[in-house]
N, C-alpha and C positions, 0 to 999 in steps of 0.2 A: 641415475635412473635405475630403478628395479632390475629391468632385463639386463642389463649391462656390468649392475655389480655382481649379481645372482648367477648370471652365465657365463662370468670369466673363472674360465678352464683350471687356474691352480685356487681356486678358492678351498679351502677344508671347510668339513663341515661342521667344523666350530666358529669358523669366521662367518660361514653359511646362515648359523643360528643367531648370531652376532647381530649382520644387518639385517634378516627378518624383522627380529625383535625392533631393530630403529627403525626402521620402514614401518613397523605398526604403529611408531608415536609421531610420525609426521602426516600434516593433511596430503590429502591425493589430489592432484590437479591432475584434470581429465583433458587430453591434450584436444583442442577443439580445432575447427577451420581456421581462427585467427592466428594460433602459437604456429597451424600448419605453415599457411603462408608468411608467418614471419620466420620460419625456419626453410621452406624455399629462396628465401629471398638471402639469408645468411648463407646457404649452400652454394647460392648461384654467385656470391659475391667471393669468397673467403675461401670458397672450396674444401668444404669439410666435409665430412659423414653423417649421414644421415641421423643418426644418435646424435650425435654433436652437435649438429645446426636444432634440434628440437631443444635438447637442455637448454643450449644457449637463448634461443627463442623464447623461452620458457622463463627462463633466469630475469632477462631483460623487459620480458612484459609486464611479470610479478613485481620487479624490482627485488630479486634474490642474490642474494650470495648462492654460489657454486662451490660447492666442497668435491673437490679433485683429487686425484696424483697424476691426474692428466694434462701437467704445466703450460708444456709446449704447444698440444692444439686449442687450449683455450685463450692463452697468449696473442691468439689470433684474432679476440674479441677485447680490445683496448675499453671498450665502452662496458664490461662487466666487470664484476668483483669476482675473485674468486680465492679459494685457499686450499692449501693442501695439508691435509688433514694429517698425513704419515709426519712433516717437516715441520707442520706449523708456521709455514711463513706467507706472510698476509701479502697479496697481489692487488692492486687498487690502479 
């Protein structure tokens, strides 16, 4: 998500200009009432963050892959794809 990659604390601002630049070639999905509560309902299960239960929410309604380095708490969604983009190693 934007605020998530954008606002982590050791980001430079070259890596800053980086995901800008990716973020402007991907579509924007506007998180609605439905991602809401299916991100409530991931929160209340799985006990995640707030950020977390929306991506995932997000991920799963779209039917998305999730590009992480966030292994471990998305781990906790068996029923998503996800990869981590630093490792390159595909999680299915």
């Amino acid at each position: 998500s934007y605020p998530e990659v954008l606002g982590f604390s050791d980001l430079t601002s070259d890596e800053a200009t980086f995901f800008e630049e990716l973020f402007g070639t991907l579509p924007l999905l506007l998180v609605d009432e439905r991602i809401l509560r299916h991100a409530a309902s991931f929160r209340r299960r799985r006990k995640t963050t707030l950020g977390d239960s929306i991506i995932a929410a997000t991920a799963d309604l779209f039917d998305l892959m999730i590009l992480t380095a966030n292994e471990r708490d998305f781990k906790r969604f068996p029923e998503l794809r996800f990869i981590n983009p630093l490792t390159q190693v595909r999680t299915e």
